[in-house]
N, CA, C and O of each residue as an XYZ file, in Angstrom:
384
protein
N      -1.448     10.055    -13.768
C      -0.916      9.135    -12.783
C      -1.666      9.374    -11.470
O      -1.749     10.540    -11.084
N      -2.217      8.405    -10.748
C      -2.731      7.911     -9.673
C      -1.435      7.434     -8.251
O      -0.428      6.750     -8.437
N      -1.862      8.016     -6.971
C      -0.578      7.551     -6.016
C      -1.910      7.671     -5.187
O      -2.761      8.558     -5.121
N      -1.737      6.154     -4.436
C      -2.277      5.807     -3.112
C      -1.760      5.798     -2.115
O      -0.850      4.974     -2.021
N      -2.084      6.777     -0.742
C      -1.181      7.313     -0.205
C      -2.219      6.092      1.513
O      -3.383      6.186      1.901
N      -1.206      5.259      1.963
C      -1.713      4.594      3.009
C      -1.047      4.810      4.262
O       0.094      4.469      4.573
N      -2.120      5.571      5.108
C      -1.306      5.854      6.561
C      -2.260      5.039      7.590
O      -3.468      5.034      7.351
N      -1.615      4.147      9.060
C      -1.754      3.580      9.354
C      -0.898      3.912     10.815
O       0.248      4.353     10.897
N      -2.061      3.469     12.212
C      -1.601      3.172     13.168
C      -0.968      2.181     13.745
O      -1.749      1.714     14.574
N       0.240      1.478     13.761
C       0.828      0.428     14.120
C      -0.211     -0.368     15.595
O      -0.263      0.205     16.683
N      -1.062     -1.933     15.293
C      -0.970     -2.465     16.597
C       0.597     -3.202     17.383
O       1.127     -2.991     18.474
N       0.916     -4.011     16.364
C       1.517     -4.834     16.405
C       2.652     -5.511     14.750
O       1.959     -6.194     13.995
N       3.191     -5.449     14.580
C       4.202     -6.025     13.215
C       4.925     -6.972     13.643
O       5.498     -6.933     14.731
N       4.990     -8.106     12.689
C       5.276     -9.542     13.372
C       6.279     -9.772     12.159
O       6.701     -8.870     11.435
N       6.550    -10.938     12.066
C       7.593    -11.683     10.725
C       6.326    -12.013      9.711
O       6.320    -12.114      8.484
N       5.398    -12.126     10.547
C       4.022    -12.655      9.321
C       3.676    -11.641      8.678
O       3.538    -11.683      7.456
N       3.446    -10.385      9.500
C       3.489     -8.869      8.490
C       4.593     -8.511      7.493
O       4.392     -7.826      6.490
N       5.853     -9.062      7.870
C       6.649     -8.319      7.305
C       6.933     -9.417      5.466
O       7.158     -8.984      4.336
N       6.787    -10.774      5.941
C       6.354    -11.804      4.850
C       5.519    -11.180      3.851
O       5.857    -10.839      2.717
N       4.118    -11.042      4.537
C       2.930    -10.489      3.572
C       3.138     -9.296      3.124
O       2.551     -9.061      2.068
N       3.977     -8.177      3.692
C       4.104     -7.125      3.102
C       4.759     -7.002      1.782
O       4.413     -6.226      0.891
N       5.730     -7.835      1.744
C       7.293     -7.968      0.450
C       6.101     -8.662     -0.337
O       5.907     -8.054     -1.390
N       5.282     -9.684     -0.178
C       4.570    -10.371     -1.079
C       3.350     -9.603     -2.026
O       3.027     -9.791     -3.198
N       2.721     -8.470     -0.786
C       1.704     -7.986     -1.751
C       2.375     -7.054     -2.306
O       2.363     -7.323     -3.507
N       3.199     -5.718     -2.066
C       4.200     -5.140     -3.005
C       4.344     -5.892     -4.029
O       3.646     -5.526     -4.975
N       5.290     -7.259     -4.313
C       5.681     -7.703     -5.167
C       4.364     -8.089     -6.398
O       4.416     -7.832     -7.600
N       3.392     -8.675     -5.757
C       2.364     -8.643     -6.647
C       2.041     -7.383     -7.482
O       2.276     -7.208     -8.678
N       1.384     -6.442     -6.501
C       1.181     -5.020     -6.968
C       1.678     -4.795     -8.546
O       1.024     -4.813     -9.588
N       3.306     -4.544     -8.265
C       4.388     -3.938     -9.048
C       4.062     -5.085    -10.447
O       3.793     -4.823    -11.620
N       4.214     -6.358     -9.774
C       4.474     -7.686    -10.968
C       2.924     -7.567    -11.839
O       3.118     -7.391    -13.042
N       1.724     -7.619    -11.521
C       0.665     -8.385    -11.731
C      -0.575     -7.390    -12.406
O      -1.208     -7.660    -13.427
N      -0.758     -6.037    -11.457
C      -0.998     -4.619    -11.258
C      -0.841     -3.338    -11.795
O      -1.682     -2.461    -11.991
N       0.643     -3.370    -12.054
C       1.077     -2.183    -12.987
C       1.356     -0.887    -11.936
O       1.341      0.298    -12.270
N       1.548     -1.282    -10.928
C       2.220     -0.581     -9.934
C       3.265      0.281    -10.093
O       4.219     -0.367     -9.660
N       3.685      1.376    -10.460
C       5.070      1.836    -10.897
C       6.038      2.206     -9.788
O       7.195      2.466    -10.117
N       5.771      2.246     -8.814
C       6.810      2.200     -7.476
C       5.917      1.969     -6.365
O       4.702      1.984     -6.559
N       6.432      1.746     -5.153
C       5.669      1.351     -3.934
C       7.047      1.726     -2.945
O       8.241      1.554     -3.188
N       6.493      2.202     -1.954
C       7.522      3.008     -0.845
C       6.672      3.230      0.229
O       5.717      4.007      0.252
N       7.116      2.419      1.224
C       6.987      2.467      2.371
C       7.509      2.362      3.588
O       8.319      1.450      3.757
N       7.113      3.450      4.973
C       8.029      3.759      5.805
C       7.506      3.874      7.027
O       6.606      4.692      7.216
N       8.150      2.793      8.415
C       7.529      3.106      9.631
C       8.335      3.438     10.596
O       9.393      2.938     10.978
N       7.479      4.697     11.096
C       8.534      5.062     12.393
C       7.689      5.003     13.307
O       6.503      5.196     13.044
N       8.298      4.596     15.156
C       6.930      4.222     15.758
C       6.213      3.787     15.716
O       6.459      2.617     15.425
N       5.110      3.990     15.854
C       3.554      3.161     15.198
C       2.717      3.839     14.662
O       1.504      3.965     14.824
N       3.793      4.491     13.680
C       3.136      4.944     12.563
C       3.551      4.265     11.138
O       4.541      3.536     11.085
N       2.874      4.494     10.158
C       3.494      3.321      8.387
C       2.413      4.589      7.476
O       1.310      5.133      7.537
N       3.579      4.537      6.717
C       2.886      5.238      5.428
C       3.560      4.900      4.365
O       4.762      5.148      4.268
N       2.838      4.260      3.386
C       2.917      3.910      2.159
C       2.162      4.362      0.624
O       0.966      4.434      0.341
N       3.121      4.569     -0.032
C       2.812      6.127     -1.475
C       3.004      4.377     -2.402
O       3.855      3.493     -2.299
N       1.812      4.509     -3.221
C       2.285      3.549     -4.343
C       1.605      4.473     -5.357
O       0.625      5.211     -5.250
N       2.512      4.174     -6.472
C       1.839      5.377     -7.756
C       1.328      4.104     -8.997
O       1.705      2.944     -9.167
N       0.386      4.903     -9.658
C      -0.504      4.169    -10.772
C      -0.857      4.720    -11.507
O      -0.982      5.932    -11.333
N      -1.243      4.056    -12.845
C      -1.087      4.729    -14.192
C      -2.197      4.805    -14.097
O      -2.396      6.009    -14.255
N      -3.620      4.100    -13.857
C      -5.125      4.202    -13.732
C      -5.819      3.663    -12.706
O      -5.352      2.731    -12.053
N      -7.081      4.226    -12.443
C      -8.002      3.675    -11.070
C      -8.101      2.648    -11.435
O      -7.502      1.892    -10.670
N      -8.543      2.153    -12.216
C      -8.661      0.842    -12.815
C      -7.838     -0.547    -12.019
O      -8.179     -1.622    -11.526
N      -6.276      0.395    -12.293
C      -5.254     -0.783    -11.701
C      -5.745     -1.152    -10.327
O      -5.841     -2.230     -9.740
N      -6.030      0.123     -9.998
C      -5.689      0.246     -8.616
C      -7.242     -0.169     -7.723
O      -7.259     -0.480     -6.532
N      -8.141     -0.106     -8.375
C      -9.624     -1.216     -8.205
C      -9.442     -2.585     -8.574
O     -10.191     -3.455     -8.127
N      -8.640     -2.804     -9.243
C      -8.210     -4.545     -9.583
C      -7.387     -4.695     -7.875
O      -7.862     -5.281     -6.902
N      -6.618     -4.271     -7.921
C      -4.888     -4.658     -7.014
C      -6.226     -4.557     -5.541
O      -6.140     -5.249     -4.527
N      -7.006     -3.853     -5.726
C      -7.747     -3.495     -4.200
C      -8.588     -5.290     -3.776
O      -8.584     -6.053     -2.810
N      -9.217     -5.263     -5.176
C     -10.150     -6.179     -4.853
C      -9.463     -7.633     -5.046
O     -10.259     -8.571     -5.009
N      -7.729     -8.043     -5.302
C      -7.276     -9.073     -5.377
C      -7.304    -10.283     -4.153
O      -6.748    -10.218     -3.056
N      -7.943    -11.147     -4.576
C      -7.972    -12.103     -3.137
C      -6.670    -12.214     -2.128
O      -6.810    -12.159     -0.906
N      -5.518    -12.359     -2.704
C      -4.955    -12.420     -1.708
C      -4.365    -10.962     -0.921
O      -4.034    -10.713      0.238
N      -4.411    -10.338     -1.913
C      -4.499     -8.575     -1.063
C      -6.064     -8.522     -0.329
O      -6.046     -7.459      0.291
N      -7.301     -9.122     -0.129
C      -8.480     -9.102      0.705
C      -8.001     -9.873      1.689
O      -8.452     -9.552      2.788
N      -7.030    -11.040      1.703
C      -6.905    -11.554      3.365
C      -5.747    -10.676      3.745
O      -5.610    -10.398      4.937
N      -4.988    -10.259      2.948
C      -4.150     -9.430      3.521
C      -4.648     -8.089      4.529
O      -4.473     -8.073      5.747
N      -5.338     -6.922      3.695
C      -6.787     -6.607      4.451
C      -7.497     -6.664      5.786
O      -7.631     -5.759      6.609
N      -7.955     -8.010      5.835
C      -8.435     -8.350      6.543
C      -7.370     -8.533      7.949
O      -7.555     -7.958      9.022
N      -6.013     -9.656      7.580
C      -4.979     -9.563      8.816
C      -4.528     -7.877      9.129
O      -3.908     -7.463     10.109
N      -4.916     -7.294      8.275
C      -4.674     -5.721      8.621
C      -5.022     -5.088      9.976
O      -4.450     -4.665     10.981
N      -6.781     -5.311      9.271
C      -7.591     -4.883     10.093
C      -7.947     -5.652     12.101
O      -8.344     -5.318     13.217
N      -7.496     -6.646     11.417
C      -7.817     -7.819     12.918
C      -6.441     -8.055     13.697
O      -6.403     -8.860     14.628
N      -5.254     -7.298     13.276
C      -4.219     -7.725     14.058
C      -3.121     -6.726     14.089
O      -2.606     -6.324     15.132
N      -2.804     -6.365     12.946
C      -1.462     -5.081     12.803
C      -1.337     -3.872     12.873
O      -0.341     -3.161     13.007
N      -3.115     -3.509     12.712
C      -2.994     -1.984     12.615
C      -4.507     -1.547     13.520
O      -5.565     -2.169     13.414
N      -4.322     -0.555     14.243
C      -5.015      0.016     15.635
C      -6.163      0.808     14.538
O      -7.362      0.896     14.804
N      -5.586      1.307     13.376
C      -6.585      2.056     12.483
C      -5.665      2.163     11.089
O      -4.531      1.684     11.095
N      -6.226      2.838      9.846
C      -5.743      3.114      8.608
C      -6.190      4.404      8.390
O      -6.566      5.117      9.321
N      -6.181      4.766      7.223
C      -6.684      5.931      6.462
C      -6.150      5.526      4.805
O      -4.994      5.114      4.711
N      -6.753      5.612      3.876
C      -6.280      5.237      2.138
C      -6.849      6.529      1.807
O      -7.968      6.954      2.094
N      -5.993      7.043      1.215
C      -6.315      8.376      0.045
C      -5.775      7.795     -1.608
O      -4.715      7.282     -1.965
N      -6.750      8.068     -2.195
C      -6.614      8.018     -3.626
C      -6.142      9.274     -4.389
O      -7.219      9.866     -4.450
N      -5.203     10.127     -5.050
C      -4.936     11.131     -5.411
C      -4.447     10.756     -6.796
O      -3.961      9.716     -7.239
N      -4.790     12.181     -7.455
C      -4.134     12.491     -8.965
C      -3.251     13.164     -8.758
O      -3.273     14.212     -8.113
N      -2.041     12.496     -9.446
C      -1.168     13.540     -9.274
C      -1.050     14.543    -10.271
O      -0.966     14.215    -11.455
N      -1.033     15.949     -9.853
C      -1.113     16.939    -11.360
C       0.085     16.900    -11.887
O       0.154     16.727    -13.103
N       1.290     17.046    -11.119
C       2.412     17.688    -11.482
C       3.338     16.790    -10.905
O       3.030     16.047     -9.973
N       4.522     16.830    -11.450
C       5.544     16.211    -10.966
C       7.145     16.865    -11.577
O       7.373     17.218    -12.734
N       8.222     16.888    -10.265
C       9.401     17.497    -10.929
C      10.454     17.005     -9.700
O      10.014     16.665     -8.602
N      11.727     17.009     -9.982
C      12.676     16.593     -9.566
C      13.779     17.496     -9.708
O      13.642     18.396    -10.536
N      14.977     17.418     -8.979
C      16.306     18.137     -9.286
C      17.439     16.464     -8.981
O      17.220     15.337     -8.537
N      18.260     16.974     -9.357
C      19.622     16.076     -9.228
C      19.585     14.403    -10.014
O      20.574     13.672     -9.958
């Protein structure tokens, strides 16, 4: 399992961000093979963990047109900067 871990400087978050956000999630999960997506902003800060069964998915879901204008309104309006980490996850465990 694959988790893309997206941290991000808040410029600005509008109703148009918050539209496109529920929409590309929903794709992701629907279209992608996304197995959860979780994301959280405090301040102007956002970090978002989405986990994946292969790079594969997650090179499709990257290069999807409407996740590229999404992207793009990223880069030109909502966010001051990003950072994307790609990770394997080795291990995983839970209580309760």
């Amino acid at each position: 399992m694959f988790a893309v871990i997206f941290r991000a400087e808040i410029a600005q978050l509008d109703e148009e961000y918050s539209v496109m956000a529920a929409k590309m999630r929903d794709l992701a999960m629907q279209e992608y093979g996304c197995r959860e997506f979780t994301a959280v902003t405090e301040g102007n800060s956002e970090i978002a963990i989405s986990y994946w069964d292969s790079q594969d998915q997650i090179r499709a879901w990257k290069e999807n047109a409407e996740h590229l204008v999404a992207q793009r309104k990223g880069r030109a309006q909502w966010y001051v900067s990003y950072k994307v980490q790609i990770v394997e996850v080795v291990r995983e465990y839970s209580a309760g």
